[in-house]
N, C-alpha and C positions, 0 to 999 in steps of 0.2 A: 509317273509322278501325279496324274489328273487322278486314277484309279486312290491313290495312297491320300490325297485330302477330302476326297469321296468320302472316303471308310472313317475320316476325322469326324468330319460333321456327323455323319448318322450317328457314331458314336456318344458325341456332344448333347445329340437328343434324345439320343434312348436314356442318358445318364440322367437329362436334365427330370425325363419324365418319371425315371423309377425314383428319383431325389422328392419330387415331386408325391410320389406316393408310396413312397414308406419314407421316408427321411426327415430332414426339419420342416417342411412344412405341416409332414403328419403331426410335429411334437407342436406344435405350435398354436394347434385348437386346443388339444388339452393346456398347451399354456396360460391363454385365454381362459380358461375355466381355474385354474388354481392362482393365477395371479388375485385376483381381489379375496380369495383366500387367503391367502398368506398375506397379505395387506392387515387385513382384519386381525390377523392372529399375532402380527407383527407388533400390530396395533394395543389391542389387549396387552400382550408381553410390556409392554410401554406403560400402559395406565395400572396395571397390578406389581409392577418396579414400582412406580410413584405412590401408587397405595401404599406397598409393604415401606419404602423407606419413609412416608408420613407415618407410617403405626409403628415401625420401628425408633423413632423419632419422638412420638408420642409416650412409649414405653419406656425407653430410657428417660425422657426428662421425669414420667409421672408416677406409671404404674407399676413397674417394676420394680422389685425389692434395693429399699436405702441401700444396703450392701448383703450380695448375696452368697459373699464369703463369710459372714457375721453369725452364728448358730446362737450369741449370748442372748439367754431368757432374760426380758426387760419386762418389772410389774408393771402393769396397764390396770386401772382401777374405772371403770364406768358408775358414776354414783348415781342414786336413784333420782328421779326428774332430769337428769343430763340431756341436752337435746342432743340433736344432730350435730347440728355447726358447734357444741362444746364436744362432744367427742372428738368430731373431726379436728378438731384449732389441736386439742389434746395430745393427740397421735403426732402431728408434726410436730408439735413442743416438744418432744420426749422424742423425736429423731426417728421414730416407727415407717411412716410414709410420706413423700417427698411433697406434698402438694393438698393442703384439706378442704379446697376448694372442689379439686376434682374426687378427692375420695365421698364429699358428703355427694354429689353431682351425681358419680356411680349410685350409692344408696338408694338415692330418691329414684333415679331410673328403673335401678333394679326392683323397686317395692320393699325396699331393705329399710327405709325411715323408722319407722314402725318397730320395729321387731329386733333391735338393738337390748341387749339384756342385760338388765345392771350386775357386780359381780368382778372379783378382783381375776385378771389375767395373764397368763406369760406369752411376750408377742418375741418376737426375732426380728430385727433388721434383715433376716435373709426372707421374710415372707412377703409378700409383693399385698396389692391392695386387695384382690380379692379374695386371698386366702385368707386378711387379717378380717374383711367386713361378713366372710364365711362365721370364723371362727366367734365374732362376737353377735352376732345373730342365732348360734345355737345354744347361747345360755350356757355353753365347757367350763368358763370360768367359777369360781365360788363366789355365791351370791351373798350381799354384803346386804339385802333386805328378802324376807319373807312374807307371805299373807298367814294371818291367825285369824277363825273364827270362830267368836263366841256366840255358841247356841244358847236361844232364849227357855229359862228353865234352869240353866246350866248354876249349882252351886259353886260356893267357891273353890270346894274340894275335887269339882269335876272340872274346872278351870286350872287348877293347877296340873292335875292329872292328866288333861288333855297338853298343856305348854311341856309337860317333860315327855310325853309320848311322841309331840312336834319336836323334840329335838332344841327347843328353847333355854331349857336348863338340865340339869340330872339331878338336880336334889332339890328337891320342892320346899323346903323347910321355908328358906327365908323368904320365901313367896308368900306362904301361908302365915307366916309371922305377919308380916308387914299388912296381911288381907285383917286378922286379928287385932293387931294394935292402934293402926294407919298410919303409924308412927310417919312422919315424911310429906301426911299430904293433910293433914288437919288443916289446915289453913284453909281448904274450901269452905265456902259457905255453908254448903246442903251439912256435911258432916262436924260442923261447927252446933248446926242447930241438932245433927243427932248426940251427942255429946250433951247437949244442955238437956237434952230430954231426961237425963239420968238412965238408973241402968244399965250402963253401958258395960259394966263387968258381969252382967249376967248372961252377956250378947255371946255368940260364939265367934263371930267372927264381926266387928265394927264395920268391914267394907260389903258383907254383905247383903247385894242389893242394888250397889250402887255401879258396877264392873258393869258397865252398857251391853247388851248383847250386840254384835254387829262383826263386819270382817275389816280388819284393819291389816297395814303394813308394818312391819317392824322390821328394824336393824336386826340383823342375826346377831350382833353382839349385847343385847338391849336386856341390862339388869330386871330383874322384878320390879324397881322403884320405875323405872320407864314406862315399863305394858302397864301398871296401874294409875299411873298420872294418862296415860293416851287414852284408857277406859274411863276414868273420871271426867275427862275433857268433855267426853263422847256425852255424859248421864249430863252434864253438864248445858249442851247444846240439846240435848233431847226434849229436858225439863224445863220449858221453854216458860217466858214470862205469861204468857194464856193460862199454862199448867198452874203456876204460880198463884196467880189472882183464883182462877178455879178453885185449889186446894183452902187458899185463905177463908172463898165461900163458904167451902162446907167446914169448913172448922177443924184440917184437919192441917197436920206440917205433913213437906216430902218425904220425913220417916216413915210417917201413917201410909200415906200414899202408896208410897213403894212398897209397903207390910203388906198392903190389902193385894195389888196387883199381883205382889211373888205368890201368894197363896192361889188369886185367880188362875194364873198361870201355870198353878200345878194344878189344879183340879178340873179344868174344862180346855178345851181345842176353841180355838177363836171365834166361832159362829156362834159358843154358847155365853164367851166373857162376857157382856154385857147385863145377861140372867144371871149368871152367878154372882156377879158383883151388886145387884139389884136385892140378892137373895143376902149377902152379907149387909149392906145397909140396913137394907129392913129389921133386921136383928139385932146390928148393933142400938139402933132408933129405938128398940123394944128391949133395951137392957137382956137380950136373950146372949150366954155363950155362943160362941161362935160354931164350935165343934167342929173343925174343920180337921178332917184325917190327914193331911196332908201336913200337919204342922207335928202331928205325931211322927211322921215318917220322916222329918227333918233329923228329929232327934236319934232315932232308933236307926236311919238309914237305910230302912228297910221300904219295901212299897208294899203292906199286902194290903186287900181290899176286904179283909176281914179282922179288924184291930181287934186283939184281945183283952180280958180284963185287966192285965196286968201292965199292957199298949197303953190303957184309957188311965190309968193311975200314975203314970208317969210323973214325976214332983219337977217338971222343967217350965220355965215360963212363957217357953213356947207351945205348951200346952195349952191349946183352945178348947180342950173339956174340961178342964180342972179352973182356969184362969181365965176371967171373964175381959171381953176387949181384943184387941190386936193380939197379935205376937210380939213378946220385946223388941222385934226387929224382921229385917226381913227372912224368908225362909230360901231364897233363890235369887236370882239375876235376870228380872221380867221386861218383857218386849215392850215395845212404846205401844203396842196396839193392848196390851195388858194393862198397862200405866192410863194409858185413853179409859179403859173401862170402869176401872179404879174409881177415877172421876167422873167418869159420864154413866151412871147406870142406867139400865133398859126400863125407861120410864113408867112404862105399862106393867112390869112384874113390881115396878117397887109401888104403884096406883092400887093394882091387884092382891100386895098384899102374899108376896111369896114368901116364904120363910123357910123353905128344904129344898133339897137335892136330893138325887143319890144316884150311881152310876146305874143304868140300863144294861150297859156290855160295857166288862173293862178293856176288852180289845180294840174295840172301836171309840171310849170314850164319850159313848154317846149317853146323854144326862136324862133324869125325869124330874121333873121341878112338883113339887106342892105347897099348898094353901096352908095347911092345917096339917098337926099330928098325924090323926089317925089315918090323913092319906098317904103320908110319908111311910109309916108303920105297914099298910098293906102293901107300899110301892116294896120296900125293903123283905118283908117275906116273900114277894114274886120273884125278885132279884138275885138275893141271898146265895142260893145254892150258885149261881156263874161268879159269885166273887169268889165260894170258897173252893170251887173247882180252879180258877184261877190261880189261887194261893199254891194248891197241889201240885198243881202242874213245874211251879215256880220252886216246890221248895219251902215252901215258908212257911 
């Protein structure tokens, strides 16, 4: 019996020791080491539940689509000037997104303010906010305003031809009527006092002249009678009351004005307007014709820099070699820095006494001024053959 609780105990401690060293006390340092592991991850698991059901939370009250069983196309129209907070107020009026506080919120975060494109659109209740603030930031919608601009120089006939090439009208006629008649917009002043001038049925077209060169917005839907009252507005604001008193000075109306300038404006590049228009006063001051080619080329349509005999016999009264004085009217649709020159001539060519031009290189535009005939005369035989190579090259 002594022998048999002997063999107990030994037993007891051989077990306790190999328990000891493989069994739970072995698991029990690695428990130590994963317990504040799994705390942590427990933990996390804990704060990303309360994250996703705040955002889950968030998305049902805000972001997510009003109903996204819904496919029906709803017009959404953004009109031009609309700010932010009117788009946003907009969208919730009309049932699009739940909340326009947080859609304009998004925007502005995203760098989306900005970049809103005016433009009529088809939204869906099933599309959430940021597909709808996608969708109106990439301009998809049909734009209910355009930019048009009018190049300085531009006739009226190259105004028109440019608005049907933009896609403004398809048939130029009553554009041109209206540029011809002004039927609609007499009531200005400036073209009150062209009207009084007389002549006016010999003019080709009454408005021009007057069509400001500039880039403006327009309605895509915006008649002829519109783009011509926004261009008058524009000649209107140009020809400021300085211009006014100025033109009074020299004695001349805003018809004159604008005659001399359209002419400037065809015949030199801006560094020379001042000289040219130096060179027309002078001449008009000395009862000389004007001769200016450029009024020829009004008529015939043509640009060459070699006018023929039959070019310079032309019977139109905008004929500056036949018909002493202006043009009946203007010959183009001239820059304000042309209009400036008009009235401001280059003091020293008009002291000195210039009375010619004549192109250097018709490529470049670049002018030779003189005094007297006979220097004109030798300038024009140096020159001559690059005009009439010019012509050749053109055709003409």
């Amino acid at each position: 019996m002594r022998n048999k609780r002997h063999s107990n105990r030994e037993y007891d401690y051989e077990s306790l020791r190999d328990e000891r060293e493989y069994g739970f006390y072995w698991y029990s340092g690695l428990w130590n080491i994963l317990r504040p592991i799994l705390i942590g991850a427990g933990a996390l698991l804990v704060v990303f539940g309360l994250l996703s059901s705040a955002y889950t939370a968030i998305d049902n009250a805000f972001l997510s689509p009003v109903n996204p069983d819904d496919p029906t196309e709803i017009a959404f129209t953004v009109e031009s000037g609309n700010s932010l907070t009117r788009v946003s107020k907009n969208l919730e009026a009309q049932g699009l997104i739940k909340n326009s506080s947080v859609f304009k919120y998004y925007c502005d975060f995203a760098g989306l303010g900005q970049k809103i494109q005016a433009g009529d659109y088809m939204i869906t209740r099933a599309m959430n906010i940021f597909e709808i603030a996608d969708l109106l930031t990439t301009g998809d919608g049909h734009p209910i305003t355009m930019d048009i601009t009018i190049i300085p120089g531009y006739t009226i006939e190259n105004v028109a031809a440019y608005l049907k090439e933009m896609g403004v009208f398809t048939d130029e006629s009553e554009f041109l009527e209206l540029c011809r008649t002004g039927e609609g917009v007499t009531d200005y002043y400036f073209l009150q006092d062209a009207l009084q001038n007389g002549h006016v049925e010999d003019r080709k077209y009454l408005l021009e002249g007057y069509l400001a060169p500039n880039t403006y917005e327009i309605y895509t839907n915006a008649t002829p009678l519109d783009i011509v009252k926004k261009l008058l507005d524009q000649t209107d604001f140009v020809f400021n009351s300085e211009w006014q008193d100025r033109a009074y000075e020299l004695g001349m109306s805003m018809d004159d004005v604008l005659s001399l300038a359209s002419m400037i404006e065809k015949e030199a590049k801006k560094g020379d307007f001042a000289k040219v228009s130096a060179v027309f006063h002078n001449r008009l001051k000395s009862n000389m014709r004007l001769q200016s080619d450029v009024t020829i080329h009004y008529v015939t349509t043509e640009r060459r820099m070699s006018l023929r005999a039959s070019d310079l016999a032309i019977d139109s009264p905008y004929n500056t070699y036949k018909y002493s004085g202006l043009p009946v009217g203007p010959i183009c649709n001239p820059s304000p820095e042309a209009i400036h020159a008009a009235l401001y001539p280059d003091e020293s060519y008009i002291a000195e006494k210039f009375l010619y031009f004549c192109s250097k290189d018709p490529d470049t535009g670049e002018l030779y001024f003189s005094r007297t005939l006979e220097e004109h005369e030798q300038a024009q035989k140096i020159y001559a053959p690059l005009w009439q190579a010019y012509d050749e090259e053109r055709g003409l």
